[in-house]
FITORSE-470901 format. One record per residue (C-alpha): x, y, z; residue in three letters. Coordinates in steps of 0.001 Angstrom, whole numbers, plus 500000, padded with zeros to 6 digits. Layout:
BEGIN
XYZAla...
This chain:
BEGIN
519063520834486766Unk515829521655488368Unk514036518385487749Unk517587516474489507Unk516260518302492413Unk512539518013491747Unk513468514086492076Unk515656514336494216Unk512931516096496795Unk510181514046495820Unk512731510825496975Unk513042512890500300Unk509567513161500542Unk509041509261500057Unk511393509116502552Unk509272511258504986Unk506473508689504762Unk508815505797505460Unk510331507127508537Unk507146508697510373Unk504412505796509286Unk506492502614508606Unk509244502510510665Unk509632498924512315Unk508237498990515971Unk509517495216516979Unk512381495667519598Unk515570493755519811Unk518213493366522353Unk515735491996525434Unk516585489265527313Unk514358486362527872Unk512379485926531102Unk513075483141533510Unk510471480235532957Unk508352478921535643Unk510347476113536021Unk513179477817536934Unk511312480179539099Unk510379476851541207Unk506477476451539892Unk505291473364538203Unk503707474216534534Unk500157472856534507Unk500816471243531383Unk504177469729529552Unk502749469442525868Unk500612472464523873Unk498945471038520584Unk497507474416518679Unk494557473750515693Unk494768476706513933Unk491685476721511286Unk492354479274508643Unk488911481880507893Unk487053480088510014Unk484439483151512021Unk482522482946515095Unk479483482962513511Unk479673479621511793Unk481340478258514664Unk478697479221517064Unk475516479045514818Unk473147476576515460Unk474063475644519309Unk477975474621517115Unk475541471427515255Unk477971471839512848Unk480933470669514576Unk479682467649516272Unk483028466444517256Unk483972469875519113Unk480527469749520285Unk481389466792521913Unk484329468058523759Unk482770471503525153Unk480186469239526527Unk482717467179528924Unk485455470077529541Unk487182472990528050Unk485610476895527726Unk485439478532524525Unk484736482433523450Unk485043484912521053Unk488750486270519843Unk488928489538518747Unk491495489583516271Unk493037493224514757Unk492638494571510988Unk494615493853509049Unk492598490292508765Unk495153488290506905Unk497014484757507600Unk500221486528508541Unk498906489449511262Unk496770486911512706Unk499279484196512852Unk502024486919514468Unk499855488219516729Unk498413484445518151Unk502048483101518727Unk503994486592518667Unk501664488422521237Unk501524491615519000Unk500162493352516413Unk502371492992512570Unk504857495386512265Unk503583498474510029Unk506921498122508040Unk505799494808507054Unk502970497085505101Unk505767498157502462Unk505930494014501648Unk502202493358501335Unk502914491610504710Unk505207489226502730Unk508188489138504266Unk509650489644508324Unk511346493369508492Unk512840492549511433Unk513505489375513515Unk511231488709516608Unk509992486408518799Unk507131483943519247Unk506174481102521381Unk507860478619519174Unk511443479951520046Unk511223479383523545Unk510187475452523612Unk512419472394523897Unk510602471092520512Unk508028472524518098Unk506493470747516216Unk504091471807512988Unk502570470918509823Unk500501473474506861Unk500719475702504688Unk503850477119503280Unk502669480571503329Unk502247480603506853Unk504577478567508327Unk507138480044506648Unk506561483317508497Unk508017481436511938Unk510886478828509757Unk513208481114509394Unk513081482878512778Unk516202482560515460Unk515735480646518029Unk516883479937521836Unk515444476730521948Unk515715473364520012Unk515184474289516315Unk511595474201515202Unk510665471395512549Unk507634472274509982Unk506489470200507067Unk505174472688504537Unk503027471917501338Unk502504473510498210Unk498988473212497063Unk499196470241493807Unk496848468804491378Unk497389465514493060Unk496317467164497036Unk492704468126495375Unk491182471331496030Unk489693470764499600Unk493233467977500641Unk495466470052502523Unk493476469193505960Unk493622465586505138Unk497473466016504058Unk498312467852507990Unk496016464932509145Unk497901462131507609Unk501461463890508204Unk500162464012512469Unk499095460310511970Unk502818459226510770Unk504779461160513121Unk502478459992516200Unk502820456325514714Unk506858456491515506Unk507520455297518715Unk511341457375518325Unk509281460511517609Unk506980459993520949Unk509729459399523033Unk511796462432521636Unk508374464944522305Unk508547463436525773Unk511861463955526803Unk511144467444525711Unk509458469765527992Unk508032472144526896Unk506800470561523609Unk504589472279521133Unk502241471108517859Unk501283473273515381Unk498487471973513233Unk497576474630510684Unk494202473128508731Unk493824475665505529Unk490715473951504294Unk488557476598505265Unk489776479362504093Unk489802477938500576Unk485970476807500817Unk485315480113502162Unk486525482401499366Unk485138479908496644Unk482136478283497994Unk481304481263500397Unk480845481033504570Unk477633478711505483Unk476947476914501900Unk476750473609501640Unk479814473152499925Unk481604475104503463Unk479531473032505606Unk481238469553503713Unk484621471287504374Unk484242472541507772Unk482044469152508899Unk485375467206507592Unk487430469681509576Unk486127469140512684Unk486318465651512142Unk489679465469511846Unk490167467432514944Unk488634465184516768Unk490428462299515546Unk493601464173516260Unk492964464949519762Unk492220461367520637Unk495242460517518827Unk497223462650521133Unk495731461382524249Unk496009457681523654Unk499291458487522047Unk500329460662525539Unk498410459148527976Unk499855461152530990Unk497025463821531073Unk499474466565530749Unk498136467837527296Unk496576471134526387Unk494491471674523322Unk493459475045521379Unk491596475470518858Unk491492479041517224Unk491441480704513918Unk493578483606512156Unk490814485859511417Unk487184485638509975Unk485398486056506817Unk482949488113505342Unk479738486652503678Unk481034487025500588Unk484051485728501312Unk486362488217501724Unk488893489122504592Unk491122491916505288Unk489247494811506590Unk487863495179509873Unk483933494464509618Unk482694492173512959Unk482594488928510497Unk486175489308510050Unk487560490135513048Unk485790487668515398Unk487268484435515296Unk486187481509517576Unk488448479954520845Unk488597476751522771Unk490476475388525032Unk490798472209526991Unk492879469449528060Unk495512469777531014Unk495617472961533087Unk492584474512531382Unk489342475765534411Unk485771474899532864Unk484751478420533850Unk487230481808533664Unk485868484730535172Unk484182487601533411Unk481966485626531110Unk479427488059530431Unk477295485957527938Unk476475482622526857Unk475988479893524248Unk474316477256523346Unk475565473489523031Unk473908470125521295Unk470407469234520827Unk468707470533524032Unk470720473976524030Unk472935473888526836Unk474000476760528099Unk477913477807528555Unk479598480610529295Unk481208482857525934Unk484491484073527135Unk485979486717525608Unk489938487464524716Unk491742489707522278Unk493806487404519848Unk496785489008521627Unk496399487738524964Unk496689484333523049Unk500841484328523007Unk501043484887526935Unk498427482338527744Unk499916479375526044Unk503540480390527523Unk501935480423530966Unk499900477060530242Unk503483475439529590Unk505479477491532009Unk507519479964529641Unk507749483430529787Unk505865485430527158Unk507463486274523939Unk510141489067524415Unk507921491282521859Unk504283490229523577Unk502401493202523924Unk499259491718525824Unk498219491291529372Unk498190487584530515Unk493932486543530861Unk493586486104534758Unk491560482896535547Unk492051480404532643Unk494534477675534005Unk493985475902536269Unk496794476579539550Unk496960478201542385Unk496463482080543080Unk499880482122543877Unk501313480248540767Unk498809482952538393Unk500652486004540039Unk504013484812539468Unk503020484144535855Unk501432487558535731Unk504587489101537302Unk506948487314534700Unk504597489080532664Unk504769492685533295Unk508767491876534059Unk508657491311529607Unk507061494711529303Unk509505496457531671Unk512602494590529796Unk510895496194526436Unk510409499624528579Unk513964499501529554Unk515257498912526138Unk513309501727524431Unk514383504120527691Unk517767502506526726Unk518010503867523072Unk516324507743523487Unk518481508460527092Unk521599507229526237Unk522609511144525349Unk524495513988527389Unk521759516477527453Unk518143513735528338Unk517329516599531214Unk517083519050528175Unk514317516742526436Unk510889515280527471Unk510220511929529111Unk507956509675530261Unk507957510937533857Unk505267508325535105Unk507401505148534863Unk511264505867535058Unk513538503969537137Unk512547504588540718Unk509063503376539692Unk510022500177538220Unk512073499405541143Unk509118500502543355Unk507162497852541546Unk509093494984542439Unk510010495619545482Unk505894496425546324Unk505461492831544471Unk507812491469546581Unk505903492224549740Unk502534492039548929Unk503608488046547983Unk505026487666551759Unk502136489157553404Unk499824486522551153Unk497797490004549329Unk497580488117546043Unk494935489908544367Unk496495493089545217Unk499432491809543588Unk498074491067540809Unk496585494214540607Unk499614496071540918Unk501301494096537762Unk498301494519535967Unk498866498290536275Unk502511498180535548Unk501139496267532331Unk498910499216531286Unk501831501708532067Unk504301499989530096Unk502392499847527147Unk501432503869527329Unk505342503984527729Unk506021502158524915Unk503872504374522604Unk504979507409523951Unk508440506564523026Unk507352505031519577Unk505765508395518874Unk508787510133520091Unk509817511984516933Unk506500511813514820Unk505639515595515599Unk508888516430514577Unk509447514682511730Unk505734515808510427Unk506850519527510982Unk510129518723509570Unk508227517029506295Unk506062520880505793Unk508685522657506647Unk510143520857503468Unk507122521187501536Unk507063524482501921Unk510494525278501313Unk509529523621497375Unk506721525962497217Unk508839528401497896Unk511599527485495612Unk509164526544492547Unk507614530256493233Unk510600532090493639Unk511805529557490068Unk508505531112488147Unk508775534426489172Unk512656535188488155Unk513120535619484410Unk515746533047483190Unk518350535671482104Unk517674537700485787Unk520618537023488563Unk519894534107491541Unk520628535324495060Unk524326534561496368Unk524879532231498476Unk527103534174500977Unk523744536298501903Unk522796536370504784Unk519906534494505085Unk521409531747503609Unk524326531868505877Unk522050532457509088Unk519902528718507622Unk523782527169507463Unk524283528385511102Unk521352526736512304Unk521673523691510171Unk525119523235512001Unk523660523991515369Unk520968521236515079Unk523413518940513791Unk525565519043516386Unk522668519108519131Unk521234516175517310Unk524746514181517787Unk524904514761521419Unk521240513386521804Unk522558510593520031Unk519352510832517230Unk519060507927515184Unk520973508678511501Unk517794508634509625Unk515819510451511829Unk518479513295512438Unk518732512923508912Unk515357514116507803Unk515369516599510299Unk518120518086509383Unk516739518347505147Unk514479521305505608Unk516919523607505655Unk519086522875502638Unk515935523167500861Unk514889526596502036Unk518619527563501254Unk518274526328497718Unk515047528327497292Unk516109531587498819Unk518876531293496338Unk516798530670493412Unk514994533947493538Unk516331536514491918Unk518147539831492618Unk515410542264491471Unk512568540294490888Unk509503539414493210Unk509864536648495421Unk505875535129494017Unk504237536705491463Unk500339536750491991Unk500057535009495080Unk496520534787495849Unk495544534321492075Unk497975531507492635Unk497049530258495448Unk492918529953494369Unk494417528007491632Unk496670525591493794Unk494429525078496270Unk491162524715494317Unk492467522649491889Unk493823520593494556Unk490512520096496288Unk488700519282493811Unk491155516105492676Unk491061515579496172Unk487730515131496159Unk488012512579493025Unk489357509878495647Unk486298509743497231Unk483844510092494594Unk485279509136491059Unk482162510940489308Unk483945513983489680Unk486444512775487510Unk483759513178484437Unk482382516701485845Unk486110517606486238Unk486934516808482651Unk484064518375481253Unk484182521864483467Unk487905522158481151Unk487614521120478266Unk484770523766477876Unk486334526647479545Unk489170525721477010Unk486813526492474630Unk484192528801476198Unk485042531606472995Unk483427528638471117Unk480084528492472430Unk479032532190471403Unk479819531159467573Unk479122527581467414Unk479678525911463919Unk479713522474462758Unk482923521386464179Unk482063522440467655Unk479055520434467654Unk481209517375466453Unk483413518232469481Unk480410518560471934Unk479326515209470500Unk482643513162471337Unk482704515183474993Unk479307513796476087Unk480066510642474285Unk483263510512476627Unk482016511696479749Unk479019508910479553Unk481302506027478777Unk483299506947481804Unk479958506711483926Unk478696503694482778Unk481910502051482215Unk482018499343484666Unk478421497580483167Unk480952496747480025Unk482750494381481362Unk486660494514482591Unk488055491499480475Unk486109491479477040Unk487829489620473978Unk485330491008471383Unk485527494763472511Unk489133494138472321Unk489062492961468510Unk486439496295468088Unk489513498256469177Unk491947496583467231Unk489940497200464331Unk488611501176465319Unk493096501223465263Unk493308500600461634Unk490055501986460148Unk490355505770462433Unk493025506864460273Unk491681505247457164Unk488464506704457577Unk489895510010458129Unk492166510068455255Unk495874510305457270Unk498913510505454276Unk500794507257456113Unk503509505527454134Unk502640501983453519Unk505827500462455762Unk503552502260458747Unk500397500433457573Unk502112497166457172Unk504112497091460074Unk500753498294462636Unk498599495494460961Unk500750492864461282Unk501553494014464913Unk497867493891465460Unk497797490883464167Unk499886489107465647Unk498718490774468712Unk495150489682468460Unk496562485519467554Unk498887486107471323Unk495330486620472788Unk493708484352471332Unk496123481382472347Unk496566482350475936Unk492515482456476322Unk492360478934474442Unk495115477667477246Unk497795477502474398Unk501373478251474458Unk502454481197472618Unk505641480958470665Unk508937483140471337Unk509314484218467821Unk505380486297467993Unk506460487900471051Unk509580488743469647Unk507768489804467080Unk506108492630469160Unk508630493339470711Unk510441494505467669Unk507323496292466197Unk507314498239469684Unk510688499382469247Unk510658500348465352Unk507652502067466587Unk508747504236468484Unk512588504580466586Unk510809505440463626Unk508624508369464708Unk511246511067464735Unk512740509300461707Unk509926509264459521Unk509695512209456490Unk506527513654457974Unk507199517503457189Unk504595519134458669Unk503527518810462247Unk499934517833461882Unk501055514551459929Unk503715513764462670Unk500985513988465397Unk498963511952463087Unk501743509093462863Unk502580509572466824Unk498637508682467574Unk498550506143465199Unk501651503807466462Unk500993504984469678Unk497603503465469353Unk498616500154468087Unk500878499701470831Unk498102500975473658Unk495728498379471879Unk498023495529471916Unk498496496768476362Unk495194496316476460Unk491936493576477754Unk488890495331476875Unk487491498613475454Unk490345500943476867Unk491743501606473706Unk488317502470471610Unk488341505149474652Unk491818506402474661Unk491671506948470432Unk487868508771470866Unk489663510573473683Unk492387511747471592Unk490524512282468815Unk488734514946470997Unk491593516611471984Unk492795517372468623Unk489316518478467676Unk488979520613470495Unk492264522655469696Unk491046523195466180Unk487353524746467673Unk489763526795469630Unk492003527914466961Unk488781528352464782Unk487045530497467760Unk490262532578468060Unk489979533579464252Unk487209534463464835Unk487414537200467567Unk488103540551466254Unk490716541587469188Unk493967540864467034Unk495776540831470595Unk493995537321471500Unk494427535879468343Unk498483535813469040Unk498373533964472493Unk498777530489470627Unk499574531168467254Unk502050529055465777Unk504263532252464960Unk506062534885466982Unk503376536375470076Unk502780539154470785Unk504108540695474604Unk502255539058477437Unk502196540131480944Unk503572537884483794Unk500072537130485190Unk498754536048482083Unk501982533921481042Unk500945532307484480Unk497228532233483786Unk498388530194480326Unk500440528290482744Unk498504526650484868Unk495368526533482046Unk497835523979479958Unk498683522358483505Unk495052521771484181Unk494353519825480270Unk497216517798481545Unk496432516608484771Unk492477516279483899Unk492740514436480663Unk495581512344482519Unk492620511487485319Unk490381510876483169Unk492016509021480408Unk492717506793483851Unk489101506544485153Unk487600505741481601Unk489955503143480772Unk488961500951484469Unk492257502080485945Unk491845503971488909Unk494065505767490179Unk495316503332492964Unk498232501042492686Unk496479498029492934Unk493921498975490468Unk496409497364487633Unk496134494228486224Unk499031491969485728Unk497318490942482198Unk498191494532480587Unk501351493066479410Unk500399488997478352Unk501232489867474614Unk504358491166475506Unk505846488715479037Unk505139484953479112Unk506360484994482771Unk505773487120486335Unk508346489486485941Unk506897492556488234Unk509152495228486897Unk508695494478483251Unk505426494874483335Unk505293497613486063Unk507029499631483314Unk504925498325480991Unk501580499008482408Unk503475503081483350Unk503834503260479765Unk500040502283479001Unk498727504716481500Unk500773507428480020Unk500164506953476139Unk497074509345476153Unk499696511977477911Unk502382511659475262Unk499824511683472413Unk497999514761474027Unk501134516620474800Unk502583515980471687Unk499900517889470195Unk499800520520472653Unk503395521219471634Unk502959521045468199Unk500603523081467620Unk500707525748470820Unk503523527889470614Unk503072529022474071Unk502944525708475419Unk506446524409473510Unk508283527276474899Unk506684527566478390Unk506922524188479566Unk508998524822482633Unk506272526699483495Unk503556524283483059Unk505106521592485259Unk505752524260487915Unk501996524607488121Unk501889520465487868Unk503796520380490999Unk501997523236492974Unk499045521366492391Unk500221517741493216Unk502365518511496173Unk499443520444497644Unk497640517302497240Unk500478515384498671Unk500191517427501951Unk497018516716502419Unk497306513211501637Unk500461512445504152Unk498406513599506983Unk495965510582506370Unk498309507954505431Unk497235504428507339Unk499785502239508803Unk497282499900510878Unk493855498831510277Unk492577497151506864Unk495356496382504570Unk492777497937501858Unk493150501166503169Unk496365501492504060Unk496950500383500297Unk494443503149499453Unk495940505960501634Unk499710504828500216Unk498334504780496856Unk496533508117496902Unk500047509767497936Unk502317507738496470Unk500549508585492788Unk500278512675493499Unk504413511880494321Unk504480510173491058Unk502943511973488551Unk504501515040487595Unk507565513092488119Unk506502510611485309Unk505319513312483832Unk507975515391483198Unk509557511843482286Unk507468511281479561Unk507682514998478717Unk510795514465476928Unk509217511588474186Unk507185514464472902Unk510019516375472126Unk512304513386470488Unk508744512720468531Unk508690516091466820Unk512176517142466570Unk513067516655463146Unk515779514070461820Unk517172515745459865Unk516972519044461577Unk515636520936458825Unk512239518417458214Unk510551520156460532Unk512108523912461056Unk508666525402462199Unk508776523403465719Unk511181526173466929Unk511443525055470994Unk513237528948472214Unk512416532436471175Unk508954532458470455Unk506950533958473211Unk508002537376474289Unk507514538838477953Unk506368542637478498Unk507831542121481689Unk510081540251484264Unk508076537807485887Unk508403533680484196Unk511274531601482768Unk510753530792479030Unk513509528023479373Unk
């Protein structure tokens, strides 16, 4: 029952991380803003036409005095300003794209997708036009398709890159596509009757030349030179096709590109994208241009303006006289269109009127209780300010004060935006006290789990500090209700307390609440610290495995014999393939035909009693394992029948273990590593499996040095700790030091067995490819489960022999994956405090990763716990009547569960 609730926490947990880092931020329920038109102003322009240039930087726009764009070089000289955009990490299509025609920075619940799909609906610049028109990419456009809208519905051609486009045809595709639609006369006149219009022309060239060919090569310079180009040609198109000199142009990208041609993260390359704009309603000259560039030949000097990619969503509304998207979170760039002073501080007051409506709404949703006076607010804008505002905005227009208007929207701006974070940080404390508060009250129950004796009485839960945590559980409950909490939130701050209740129960009536606490907690917390520390530097992995493996066996190295040198041997051999590891290779078909051979010949070679249906059925499975590879590499299709093939050997594999007539429990941990191997080799691409068989090969050796250095000793009272035979009393403290000792081989040869075979411990540090021998198509949970089960063959093999041949281990292991959890959970606490939900997608991946795996593991582990036991439990029950799992370790006192 205790590993329902051990799962059933470690869900809550999960849960915690959701709610406090990834909870959507977009707001609905706003209404939209009037538009210029109805506010009695003119737009300076009727038609937008947006060239969005996927990857392209600043740099290689820039470089040169912009040589490389002749045709843009062209228009900068006659009108137009350009700059730098700062865009925001994550540096992918979809932030950038959301944040140039959304006004905002992606949702951090779009994280949980890989920024794949919309968590919640929002709105853009496109939704607020009388016709938008676009053509691209479908990954990109996609993100706006399916959006509602106010306006006329917004028509995209997509494409899906072909064999028959090229490699570098998409541009010329969009280009082609703009061409046609221009060319209808029925089209033109529908765009003109509709005002405001919009063109989307998403060019994906780039980006494609830029990850293969690398920023700056020659090969880029073809692209982006053809690019341009088209640009050109396009915005001549649109002039002689509109020739009413009402059309804006802007040219901008999505984010950058590092050298090598890589985006994501946050470096200057990639967050720097280039701007210009020109056409209808743009000034030559904006204020606040602090630098310059050069232009053509001779060098011409122009001013570099400078905007945050956000400010890009309010100033194309303004440029066509709409209000800014009901989610914009940016300030409106004073000084780029070309109107009036009075027409820019109406746009700017439409402006900060959006923010208020999103102020309003968030005020909306945390004081719509009974008791508000009773909590905290945002005192510095409430409702007597916000009317303040208008009315001062009001006034300072009639007395002709326009800069001082502007000035007091642009502070209402700044305002609202601290308002809106205060409120989207409203229950983070909270909920982060609420989330250790629950750790702690697992400690405590795991603690209180070790320490009573499993035939010792649990608390009752009428006592009275149970009854007192119900009492309060109500009282928040109710107090939560009249707030009016969100259900999830109240929710998970409401789950502390059952789970203190459950662990003040669990300890028992006359036992101690911990047993060793501060022996306990050097363990915990050491442990901890140093895996910790593995995240940052993997080496430590190697010194890690090595520091226990030979305290395991430090009785060893005062008698040394021939086997312990063997086993010294196969450690250093271990720990210096894990260092040099990555100069292998990651994909390498002949180490993986070395390994399929090192499968069969290991057990030859050292003379394992195997029944000839096992040696039949592995070879053939290898076989047909290594012919799989060797068709997908050559491009060939693989037939149904192999796989199926596989998949039955994978199955009888694993049926037949506890089936088999193995009668002793060396030669069933001989036949567990040897199918077990066969099916890790055929999960594999390289050399992984020639490490995981040395590996386990080590591990057996190493328990017989330490069965050989126990013989050894002369104290008879050590020589019974892991005797396969009735022990001798222990105390409580060392049952615990045994504990966590076993939990420590786990966890490190789990690492390790992780770090030597390339897979770090980071969810996307797997590779699709584990499972080609066994799927023929994407299917992500098959071969999520599939590459689980890979990671965790070294465990089962290693535990299996741990159980089979430790009698302390079989019956203690409750109490080994109570330490397993101590130790991961402490690592989870320190890991939820640095979880990323903004910045580089990379390290938000990371930081989810790092906690998301200490979660997992003793989870999966105590999962995988149970094959060992189905392995060596004996069919029929008498094959194996040695493997005794209760009554064989003995207490001297109260103090640990044998169950």
């Amino acid at each position: 029952m205790w590993k329902v609730f051990a799962l059933l926490v470690h869900i809550l947990m999960v849960g915690y991380i959701s709610i406090i880092y990834f909870q959507s931020t977009v707001l609905n329920g706003m209404r939209p803003q009037a538009t210029h038109r109805e506010l009695g102003l003119k737009p300076p322009t009727d038609r937008l036409v947006v060239f969005i240039t996927d990857g392209l930087r600043a740099e290689s726009f820039f470089r040169r005095n912009c040589s490389d764009l002749p045709s843009i070089q062209k228009i900068l000289m006659k009108e137009g300003l350009a700059g730098i955009s700062r865009s925001c990490a994550p540096t992918q299509s979809r932030p950038g794209h959301i944040a140039i025609f959304g006004g905002f920075n992606e949702d951090p619940a779009a994280a949980l997708t890989n920024f794949q799909k919309n968590p919640s609906h929002y709105d853009t610049v496109f939704n607020r036009t009388s016709g938008t028109w676009g053509w691209g990419g479908r990954p990109v456009l996609k993100i706006f398709k399916d959006l509602i809208t106010e306006g006329s519905p917004i028509h995209f051609e997509m494409y899906t890159l072909n064999e028959e486009m090229g490699t570098y045809g998409a541009d010329n595709w969009v280009f082609n596509k703009v061409r046609n639609f221009l060319a209808s006369n029925d089209n033109v006149q529908m765009v003109k009757e509709k005002l405001p219009s919009m063109f989307l022309v998403y060019l994906g060239d780039l980006d494609l030349a830029g990850h293969s060919a690398k920023p700056n090569t020659d090969d880029y310079l073809k692209i982006l030179n053809n690019t341009q180009h088209g640009i050109g040609e396009m915005y001549e198109l649109f002039e002689r096709t509109f020739n009413d000199k009402r059309t804006a142009y802007l040219l901008t990208s999505d984010h950058g590109m590092t050298d090598s041609g890589g985006h994501g993260a946050g470096s200057k390359e990639e967050i720097e994208v280039p701007f210009v704009l020109w056409g209808a309603g743009i000034k030559r000259v904006a204020p606040n241009a602090g630098q310059s560039f050069g232009v053509g030949k001779d060098g011409v000097q122009l001013p570099l303006h400078e905007l945050e990619q956000l400010q890009m969503a309010p100033l194309m509304s303004a440029l066509i006289g709409l209000p800014p998207p009901m989610n914009n979170m940016a300030m409106l760039p004073l000084g780029y269109i070309n109107v009036s002073a009075d027409h820019e501080a109406q746009a700017l007051h439409v402006n900060a009127l959006q923010m208020l409506a999103q102020v309003e709404r968030i005020q909306q949703i945390h004081q719509r209780d009974r008791i508000t006076e009773w909590l905290p607010i945002f005192e510095r804008l409430d409702k007597r300010r916000v009317q303040n505002y208008k009315h001062q905005f009001e006034r300072l227009m009639k007395l002709n004060c326009i800069h001082e208007a502007m000035q007091c929207s642009q502070d209402l701006i700044r305002l609202a935006l601290n308002c809106m974070e205060y409120y989207r940080d409203y229950y983070r404390i909270p909920l982060c006290v609420a989330c250790i508060a629950s750790y702690l009250g697992w400690f405590y129950y795991l603690l209180a789990k070790q320490a009573r004796p499993s035939s010792a009485s649990k608390q009752n839960w009428l006592s009275i500090p149970i009854i007192m945590l119900f009492l309060l559980e109500v009282m928040l409950a109710v107090m939560f209700y009249l707030h009016k909490v969100p259900c999830w939130t109240s929710f998970f701050l409401l789950v502390p307390l059952p789970i203190w209740m459950i662990g003040l129960r669990e300890r028992g009536l006359h036992s101690k609440c911990v047993e060793a606490p501060f022996m306990q907690l050097a363990w915990i917390v050491c442990t901890a610290a140093f895996l910790i520390s593995t995240t940052h530097y993997r080496e430590l992995v190697s010194l890690g495995y090595v520091a226990v493996v030979c305290a395991n066996n430090w009785r060893a190295f005062t008698r040394p014999t021939m086997r312990f040198c063997l086993w010294i041997v196969l450690v250093i051999i271990l720990t210096a393939f894990s260092l040099l590891r990555p100069s292998l290779g990651y994909q390498n078909k002949c180490l993986l035909i070395v390994s399929m051979i090192l499968t069969l010949l290991r057990p030859l070679v050292l003379g394992e009693p195997h029944g000839w249906r096992v040696w039949i059925s592995n070879s053939f499975a290898l076989l047909s394992g290594g012919y799989i590879v060797q068709r997908l590499l050559g491009g060939k299709p693989v037939s149904q029948w192999i796989q199926g093939t596989v998949w039955c050997y994978m199955i009888y594999a694993l049926i037949s273990i506890p089936y088999s007539n193995t009668r002793k429990p060396r030669t069933r941990v001989q036949l567990i590593l040897f199918n077990l191997s066969t099916i890790y080799t055929l999960l594999c691409l390289s050399y992984e499996s020639i490490f995981m068989q040395v590996l386990c090969t080590e591990f057996l050796l190493g328990m017989e040095v330490h069965e050989d250095s126990k013989k050894l000793q002369e104290d008879s009272e050590s020589d019974a700790d892991e005797a396969d035979k009735p022990a001798m009393a222990m105390t409580s403290v060392q049952h615990i030091i045994s504990s966590y000792r076993y939990a420590l081989l786990i966890i490190f040869y789990l690492y390790f067995s992780m770090i030597g075979t390339g897979n770090l411990p980071q969810i996307n540090s797997f590779d699709p490819d584990t499972a080609r021998v066994f799927v023929r198509e994407l299917c992500p949970v098959l071969i999520g489960i599939l590459i689980v089960l890979k990671l965790f063959i070294p465990n089962i093999i290693i535990m299996s022999s741990m159980y089979a041949f430790c009698a302390s281990a079989r019956q203690n292991v409750r109490g080994i994956f109570i330490c397993l959890f101590l130790i991961c959970d402490a690592m989870c606490i320190y890991f939820f405090f640095f979880v990323r939900n903004s910045g580089s997608w990379s390290g938000v991946r990371e930081s989810l990763s790092n906690l998301l795996l200490a979660h997992g593991f003793p989870i999966l582990l105590i999962v995988f716990s149970w094959v060992p036991k189905q392995f060596l439990s004996a069919i029929p029950l008498t094959m194996l009547p040695m493997l005794r799992w209760k009554g064989d370790v003995r207490l001297s006192q109260p103090g640990q569960s044998l169950a």
